[in-house]
TORFI-430849 format. One line per field, with one value per residue: residue in three letters; x, y, z of N, C-alpha, C, O in turn; residue number from 1. Coordinates in steps of 0.05 Angstrom, whole numbers. Each point is the difference from the previous one (the first is absolute). Layout:
<koldos>
r <- c(ala  ...)
n.px <- c(X  ...)
n.py <- c(Y  ...)
n.pz <- c(Z  ...)
ca.px <- c(X  ...)
ca.py <- c(Y  ...)
ca.pz <- c(Z  ...)
c.px <- c(X  ...)
c.py <- c(Y  ...)
c.pz <- c(Z  ...)
o.px <- c(X  ...)
o.py <- c(Y  ...)
o.pz <- c(Z  ...)
k <- c(NUM  ...)
</koldos>
This chain:
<koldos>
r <- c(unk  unk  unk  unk  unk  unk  unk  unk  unk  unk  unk  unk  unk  unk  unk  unk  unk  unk  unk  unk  unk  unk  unk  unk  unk  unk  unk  unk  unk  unk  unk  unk  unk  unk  unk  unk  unk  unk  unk  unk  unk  unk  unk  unk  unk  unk  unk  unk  unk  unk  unk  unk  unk  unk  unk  unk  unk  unk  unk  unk  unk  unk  unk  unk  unk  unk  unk  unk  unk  unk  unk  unk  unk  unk  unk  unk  unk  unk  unk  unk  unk  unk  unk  unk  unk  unk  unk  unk  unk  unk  unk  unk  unk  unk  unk  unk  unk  unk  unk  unk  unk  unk  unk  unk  unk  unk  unk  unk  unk  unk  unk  unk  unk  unk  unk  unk  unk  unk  unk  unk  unk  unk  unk  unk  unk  unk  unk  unk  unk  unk  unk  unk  unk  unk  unk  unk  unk  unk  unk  unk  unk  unk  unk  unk  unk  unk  unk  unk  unk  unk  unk  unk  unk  unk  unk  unk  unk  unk  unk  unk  unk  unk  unk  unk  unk  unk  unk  unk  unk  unk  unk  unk  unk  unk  unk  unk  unk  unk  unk  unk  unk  unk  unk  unk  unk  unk  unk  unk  unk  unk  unk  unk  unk  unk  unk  unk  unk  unk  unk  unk  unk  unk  unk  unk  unk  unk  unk  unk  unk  unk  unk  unk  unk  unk  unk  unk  unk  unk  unk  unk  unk  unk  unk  unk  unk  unk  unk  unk  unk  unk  unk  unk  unk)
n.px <- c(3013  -29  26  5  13  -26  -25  37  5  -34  6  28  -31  -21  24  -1  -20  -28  -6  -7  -41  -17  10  -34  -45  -15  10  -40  -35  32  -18  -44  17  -6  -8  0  -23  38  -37  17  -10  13  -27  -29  18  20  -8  -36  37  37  -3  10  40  -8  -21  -50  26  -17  39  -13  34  -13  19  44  21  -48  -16  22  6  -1  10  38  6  -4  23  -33  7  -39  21  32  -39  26  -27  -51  5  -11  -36  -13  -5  -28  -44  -30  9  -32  -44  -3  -5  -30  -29  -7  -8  6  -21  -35  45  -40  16  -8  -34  23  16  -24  -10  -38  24  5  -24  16  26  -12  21  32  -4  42  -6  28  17  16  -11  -19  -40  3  8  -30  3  -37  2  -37  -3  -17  7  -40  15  5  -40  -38  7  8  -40  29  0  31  2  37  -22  -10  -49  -17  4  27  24  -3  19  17  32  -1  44  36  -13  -9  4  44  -5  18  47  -8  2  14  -3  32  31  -16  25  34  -13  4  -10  -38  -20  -6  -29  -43  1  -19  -32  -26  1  -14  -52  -28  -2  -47  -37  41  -13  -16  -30  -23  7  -28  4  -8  -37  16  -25  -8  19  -37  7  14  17  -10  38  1  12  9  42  7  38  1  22  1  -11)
n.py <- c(172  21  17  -4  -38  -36  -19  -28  -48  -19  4  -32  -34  2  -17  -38  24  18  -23  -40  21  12  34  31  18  -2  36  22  -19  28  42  -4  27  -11  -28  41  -38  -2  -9  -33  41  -39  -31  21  -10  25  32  22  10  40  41  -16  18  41  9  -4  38  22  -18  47  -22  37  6  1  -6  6  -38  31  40  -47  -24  -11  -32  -15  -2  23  -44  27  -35  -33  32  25  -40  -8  -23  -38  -21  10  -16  -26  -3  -5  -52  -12  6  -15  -46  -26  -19  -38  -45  39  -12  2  -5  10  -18  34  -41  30  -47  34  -41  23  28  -41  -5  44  -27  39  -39  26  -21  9  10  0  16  -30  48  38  9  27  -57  16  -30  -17  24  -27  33  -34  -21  15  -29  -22  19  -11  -44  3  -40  32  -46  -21  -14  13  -7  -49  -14  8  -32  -10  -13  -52  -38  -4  -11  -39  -9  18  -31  43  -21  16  38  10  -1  27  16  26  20  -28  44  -35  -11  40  -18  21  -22  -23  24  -10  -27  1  -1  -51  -27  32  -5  -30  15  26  -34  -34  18  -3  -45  -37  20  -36  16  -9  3  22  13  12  -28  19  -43  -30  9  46  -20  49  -19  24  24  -30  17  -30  18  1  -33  40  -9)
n.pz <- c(2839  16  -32  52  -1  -5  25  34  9  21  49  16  -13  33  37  22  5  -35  49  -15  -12  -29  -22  -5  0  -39  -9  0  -38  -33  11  -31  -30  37  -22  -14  8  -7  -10  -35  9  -22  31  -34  -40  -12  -19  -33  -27  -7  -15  -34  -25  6  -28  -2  -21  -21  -7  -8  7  -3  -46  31  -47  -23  12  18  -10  -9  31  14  -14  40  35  15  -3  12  -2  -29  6  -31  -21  4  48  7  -25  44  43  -37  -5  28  20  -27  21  46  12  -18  21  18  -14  -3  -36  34  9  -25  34  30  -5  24  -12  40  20  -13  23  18  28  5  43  3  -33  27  -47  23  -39  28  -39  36  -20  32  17  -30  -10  -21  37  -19  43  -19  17  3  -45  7  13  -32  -10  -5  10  -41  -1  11  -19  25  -42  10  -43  6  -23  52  27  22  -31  -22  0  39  -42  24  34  -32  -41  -20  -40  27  15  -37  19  44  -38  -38  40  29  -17  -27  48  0  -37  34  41  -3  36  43  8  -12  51  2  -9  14  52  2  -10  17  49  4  24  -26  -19  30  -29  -23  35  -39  53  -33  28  37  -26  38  12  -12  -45  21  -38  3  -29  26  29  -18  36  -41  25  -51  19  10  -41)
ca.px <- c(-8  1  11  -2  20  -13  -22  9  20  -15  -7  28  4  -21  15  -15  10  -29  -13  -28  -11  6  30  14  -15  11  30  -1  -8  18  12  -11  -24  -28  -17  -36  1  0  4  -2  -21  2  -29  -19  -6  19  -4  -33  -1  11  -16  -23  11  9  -13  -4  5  33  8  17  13  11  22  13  26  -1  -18  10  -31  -25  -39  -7  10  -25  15  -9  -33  8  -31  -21  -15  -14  18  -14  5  34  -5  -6  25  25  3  -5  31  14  -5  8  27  1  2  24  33  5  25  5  2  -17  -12  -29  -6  -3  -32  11  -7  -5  11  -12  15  8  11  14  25  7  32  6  34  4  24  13  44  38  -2  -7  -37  -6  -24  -17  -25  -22  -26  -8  -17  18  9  25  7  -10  3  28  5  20  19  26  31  24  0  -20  -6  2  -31  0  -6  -26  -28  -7  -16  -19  -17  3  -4  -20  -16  -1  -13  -26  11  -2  -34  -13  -28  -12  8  26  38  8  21  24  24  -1  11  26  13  0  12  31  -4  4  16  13  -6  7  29  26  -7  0  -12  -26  6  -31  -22  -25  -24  -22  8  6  -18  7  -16  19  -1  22  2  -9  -8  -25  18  29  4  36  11  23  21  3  18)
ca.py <- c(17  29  3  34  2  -2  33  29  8  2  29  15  -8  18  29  7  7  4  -22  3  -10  -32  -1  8  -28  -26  5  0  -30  -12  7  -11  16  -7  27  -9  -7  24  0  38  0  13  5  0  -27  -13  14  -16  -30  1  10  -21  -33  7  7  25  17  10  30  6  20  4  -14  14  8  28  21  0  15  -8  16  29  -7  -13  -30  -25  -12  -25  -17  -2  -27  -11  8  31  25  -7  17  36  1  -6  17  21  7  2  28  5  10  11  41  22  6  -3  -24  -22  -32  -14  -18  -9  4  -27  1  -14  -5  19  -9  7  34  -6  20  7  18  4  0  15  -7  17  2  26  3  -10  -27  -24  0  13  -9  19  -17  20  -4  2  14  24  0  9  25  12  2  -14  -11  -25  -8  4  -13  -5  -23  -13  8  -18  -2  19  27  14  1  32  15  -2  8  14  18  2  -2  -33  -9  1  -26  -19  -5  22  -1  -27  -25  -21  3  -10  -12  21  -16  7  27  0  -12  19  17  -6  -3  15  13  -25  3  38  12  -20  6  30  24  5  29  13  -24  7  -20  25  -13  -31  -11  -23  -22  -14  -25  1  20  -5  22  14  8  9  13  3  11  -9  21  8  -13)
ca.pz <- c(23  1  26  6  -19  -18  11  -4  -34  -22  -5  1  -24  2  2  16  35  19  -7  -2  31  -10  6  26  32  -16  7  20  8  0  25  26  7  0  -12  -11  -29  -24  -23  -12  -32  -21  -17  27  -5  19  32  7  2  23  34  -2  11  23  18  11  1  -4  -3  -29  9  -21  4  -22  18  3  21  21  23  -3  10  -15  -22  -6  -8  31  7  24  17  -15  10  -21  -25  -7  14  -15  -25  -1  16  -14  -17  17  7  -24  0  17  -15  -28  3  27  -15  -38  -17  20  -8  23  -11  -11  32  17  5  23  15  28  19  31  21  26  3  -27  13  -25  3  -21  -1  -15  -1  12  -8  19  15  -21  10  36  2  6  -6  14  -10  -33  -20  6  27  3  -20  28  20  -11  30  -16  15  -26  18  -18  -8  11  29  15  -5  18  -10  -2  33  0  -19  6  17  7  -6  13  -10  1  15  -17  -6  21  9  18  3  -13  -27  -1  -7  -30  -8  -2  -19  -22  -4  6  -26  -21  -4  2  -23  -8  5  -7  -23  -2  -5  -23  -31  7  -24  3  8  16  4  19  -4  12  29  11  20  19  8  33  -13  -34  -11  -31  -6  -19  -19  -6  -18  5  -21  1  -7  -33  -5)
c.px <- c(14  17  12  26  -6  -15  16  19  -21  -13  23  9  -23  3  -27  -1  -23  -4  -27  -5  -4  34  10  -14  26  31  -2  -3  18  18  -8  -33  -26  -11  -28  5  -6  -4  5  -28  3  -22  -17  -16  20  2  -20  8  13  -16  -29  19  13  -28  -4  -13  29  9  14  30  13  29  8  20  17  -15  7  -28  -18  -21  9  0  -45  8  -10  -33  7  -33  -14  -13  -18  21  -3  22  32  8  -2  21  30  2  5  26  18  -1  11  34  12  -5  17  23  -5  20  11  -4  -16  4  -22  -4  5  -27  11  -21  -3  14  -19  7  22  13  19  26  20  35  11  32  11  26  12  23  14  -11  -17  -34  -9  -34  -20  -28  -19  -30  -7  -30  3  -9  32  11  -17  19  29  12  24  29  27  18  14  4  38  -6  5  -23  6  -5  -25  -14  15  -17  -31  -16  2  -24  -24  -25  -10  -27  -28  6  -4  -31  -15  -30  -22  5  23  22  -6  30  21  19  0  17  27  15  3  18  31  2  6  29  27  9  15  37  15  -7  4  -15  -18  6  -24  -23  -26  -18  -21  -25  0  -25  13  -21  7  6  18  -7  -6  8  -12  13  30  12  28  4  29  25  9  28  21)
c.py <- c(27  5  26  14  8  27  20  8  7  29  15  -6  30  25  14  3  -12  -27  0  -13  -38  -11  1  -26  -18  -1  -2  -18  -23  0  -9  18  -6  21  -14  0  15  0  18  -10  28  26  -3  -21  -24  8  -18  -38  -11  -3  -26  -21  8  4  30  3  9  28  -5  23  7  -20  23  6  34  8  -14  1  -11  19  31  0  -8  -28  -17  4  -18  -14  8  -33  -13  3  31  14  -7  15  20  3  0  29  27  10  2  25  18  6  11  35  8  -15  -4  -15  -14  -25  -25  -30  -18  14  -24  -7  -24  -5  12  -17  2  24  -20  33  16  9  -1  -9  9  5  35  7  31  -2  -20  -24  -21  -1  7  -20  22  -23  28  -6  11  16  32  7  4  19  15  4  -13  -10  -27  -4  9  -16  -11  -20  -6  -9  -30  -9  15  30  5  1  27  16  1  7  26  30  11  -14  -39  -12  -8  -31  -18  -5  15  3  -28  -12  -12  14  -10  -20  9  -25  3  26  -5  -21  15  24  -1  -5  17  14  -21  -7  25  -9  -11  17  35  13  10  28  10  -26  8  -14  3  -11  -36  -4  -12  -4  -5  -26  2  40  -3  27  14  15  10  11  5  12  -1  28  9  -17  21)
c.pz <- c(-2  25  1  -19  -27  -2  -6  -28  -25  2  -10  -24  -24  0  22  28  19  -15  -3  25  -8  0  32  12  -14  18  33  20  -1  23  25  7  -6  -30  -14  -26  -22  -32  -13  -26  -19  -20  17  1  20  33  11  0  25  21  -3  17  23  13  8  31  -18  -4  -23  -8  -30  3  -21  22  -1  16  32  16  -11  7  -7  -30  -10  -10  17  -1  18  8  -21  -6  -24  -24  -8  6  -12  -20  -4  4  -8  -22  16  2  -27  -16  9  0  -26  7  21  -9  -20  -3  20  -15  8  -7  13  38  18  25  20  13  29  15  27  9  12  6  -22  12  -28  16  -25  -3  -15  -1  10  -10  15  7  -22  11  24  -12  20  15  17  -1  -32  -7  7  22  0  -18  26  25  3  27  -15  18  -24  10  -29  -1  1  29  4  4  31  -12  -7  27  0  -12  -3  16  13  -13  19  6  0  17  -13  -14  11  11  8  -4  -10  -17  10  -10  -36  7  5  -12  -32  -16  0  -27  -18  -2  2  -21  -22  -2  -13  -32  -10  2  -22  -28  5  -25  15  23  21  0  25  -5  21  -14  0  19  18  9  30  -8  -24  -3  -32  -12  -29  -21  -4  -28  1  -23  6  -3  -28  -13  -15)
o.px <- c(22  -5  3  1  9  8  -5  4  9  -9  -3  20  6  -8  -8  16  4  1  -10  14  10  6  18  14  18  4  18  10  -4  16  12  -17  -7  1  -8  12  -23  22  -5  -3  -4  4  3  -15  -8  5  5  -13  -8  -4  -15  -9  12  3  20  -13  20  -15  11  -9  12  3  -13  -1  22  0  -10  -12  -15  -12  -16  -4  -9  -9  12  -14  17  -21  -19  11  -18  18  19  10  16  19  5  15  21  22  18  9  24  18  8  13  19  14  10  19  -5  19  22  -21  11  -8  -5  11  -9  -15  12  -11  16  -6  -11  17  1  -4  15  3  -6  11  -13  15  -12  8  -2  15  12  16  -7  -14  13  -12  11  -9  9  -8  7  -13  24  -13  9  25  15  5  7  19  -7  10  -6  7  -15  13  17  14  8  -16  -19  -14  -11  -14  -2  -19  -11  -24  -14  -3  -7  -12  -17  -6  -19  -17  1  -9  -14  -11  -19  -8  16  1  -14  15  13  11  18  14  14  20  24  7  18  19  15  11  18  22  21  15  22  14  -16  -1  -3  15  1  -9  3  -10  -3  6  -8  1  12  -19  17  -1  2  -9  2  -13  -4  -2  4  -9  10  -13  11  -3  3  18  22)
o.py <- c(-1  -5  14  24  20  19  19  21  12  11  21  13  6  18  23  -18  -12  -2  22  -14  -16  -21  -13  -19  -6  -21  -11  -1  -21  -19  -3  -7  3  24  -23  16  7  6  23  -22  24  18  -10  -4  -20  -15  -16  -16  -19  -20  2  -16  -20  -5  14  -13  -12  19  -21  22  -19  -10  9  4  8  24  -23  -19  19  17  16  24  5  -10  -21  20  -17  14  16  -22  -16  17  15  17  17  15  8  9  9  10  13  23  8  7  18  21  16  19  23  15  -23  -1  -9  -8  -16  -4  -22  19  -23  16  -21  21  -6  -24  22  12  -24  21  -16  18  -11  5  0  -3  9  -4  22  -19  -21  -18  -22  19  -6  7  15  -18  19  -21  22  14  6  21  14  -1  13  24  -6  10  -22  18  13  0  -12  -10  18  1  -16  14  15  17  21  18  13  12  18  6  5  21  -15  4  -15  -24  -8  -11  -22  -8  -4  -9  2  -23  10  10  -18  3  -7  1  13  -2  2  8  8  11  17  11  -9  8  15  -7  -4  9  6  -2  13  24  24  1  18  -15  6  -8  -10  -12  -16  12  -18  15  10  -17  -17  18  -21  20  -10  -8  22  -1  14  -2  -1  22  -18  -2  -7)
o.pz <- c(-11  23  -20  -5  -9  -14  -15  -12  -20  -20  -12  -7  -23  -15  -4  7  21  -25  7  14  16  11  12  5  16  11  12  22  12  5  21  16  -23  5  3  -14  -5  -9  6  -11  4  -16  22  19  12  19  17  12  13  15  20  16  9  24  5  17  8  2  -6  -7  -10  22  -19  24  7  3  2  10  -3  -13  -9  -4  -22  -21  1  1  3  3  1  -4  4  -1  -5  -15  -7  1  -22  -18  10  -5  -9  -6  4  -16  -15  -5  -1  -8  0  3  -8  16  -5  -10  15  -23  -9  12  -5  12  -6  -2  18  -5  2  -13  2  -13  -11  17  -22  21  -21  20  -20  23  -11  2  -5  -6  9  7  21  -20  16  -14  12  -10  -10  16  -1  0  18  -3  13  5  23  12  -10  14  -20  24  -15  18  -2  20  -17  -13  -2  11  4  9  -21  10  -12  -3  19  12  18  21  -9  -2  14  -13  -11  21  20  -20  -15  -4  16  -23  -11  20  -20  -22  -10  -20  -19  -12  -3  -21  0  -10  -17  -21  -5  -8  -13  -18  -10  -21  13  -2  -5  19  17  -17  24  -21  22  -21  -18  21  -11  -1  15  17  -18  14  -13  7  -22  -24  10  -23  17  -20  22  -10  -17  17  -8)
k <- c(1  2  3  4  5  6  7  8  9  10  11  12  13  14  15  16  17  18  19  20  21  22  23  24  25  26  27  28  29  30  31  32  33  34  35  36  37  38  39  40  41  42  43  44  45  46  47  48  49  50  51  52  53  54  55  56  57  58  59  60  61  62  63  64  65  66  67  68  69  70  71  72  73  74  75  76  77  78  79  80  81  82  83  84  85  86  87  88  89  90  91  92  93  94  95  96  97  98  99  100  101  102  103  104  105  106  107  108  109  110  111  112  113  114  115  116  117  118  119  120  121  122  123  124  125  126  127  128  129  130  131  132  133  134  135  136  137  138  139  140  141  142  143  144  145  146  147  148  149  150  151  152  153  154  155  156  157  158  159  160  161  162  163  164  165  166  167  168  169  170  171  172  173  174  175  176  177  178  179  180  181  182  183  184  185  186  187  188  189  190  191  192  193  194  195  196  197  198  199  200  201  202  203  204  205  206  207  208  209  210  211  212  213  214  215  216  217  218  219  220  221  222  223  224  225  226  227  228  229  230  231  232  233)
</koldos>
């Protein structure tokens, strides 16, 4: 079994900081985090066999631990609904990056299963000098580079800290049922973010953690994509 330990001595064995998005759901689910099943394919032959045994719809994200900004990079297909469209998709994004980072280290694409909608929120870990992890929760996808509606509190938290963090931000009300949809799961939230916060104090390599966005449910949480990077050695 793979363990978050493991994840992290073998990038650090590497001489690497930025986990892969397969490294990172992997480390994370060890923690407790709901995430969507992720493969990596090597080839685009492998992508089309993938996405046949997961099931489509899927999405394709470049994997490289030189490119940080995906979709800007031309690294993301998303709701693709045929091998046809797997296969373009795989090359498209291989193209793509090959011209905006040159000599970016690829080893291949990872190929995840469309997740349901739900509400998009983002939790997130980041390292302040004087006060060490400061955890982050808000509304997600960009909605929160738009309108940066986010909670902060200095790991570590209490599960009192998250219900706050939660309900304090603006935006909470889009949590509790707004206009006919079903309350999301906040408990759920609230785990995760103790979780997290718990994780970040026993392990000081881990320097940045995002997980943007997180579908909530009124039945759990799922998240979609993540992204840790480690402290320089």
């Amino acid at each position: 079994m793979v363990t978050a330990l493991t994840i992290i001595d073998t990038a650090k064995s590497e001489g690497r900081t930025l986990l892969t998005e397969i490294e990172s759901k992997e480390l994370l689910k060890q923690v407790g985090i709901g995430v969507v099943e992720t493969r990596l394919a090597t080839s685009r032959d492998e992508a089309v066999k993938i996405a046949k045994e997961l099931g489509f719809p899927v999405g394709l994200k470049i994997a490289s631990v030189d490119v940080v900004h995906k979709s800007d990079a031309g690294g993301v297909k998303l709701g693709l609904k045929t091998t046809e469209e797997v296969g373009r998709a795989y090359n498209d994004i291989m193209t793509s990056v090959r011209q905006k980072v040159p000599g970016a280290r690829i080893q291949g694409v990872s190929v995840q299963p469309m997740a349901k909608p739900g509400i998009e929120v983002i939790i997130g870990m980041s390292k302040d000098p004087q006060f060490g992890p400061v955890i982050m929760f808000g509304l997600g996808g960009v909605m929160v580079e738009i309108i940066k509606d986010v909670s902060l509190r200095i790991a570590p938290l209490s599960p009192r800290d998250a219900r706050e963090m939660i309900r304090e931000i603006k935006g909470y009300r889009m949590l509790t049922g707004f206009r006919g949809q079903p309350p999301v799961d906040t408990a759920t939230l609230e785990k995760w973010l103790v979780s997290i916060s718990c994780f970040v104090t026993a392990n000081p390599e881990i320097k940045e953690i995002d997980l943007n966005p997180i579908f909530a449910y009124s039945d759990g949480a799922l998240a979609v994509d993540a992204r840790v990077i480690l402290e320089k050695t």
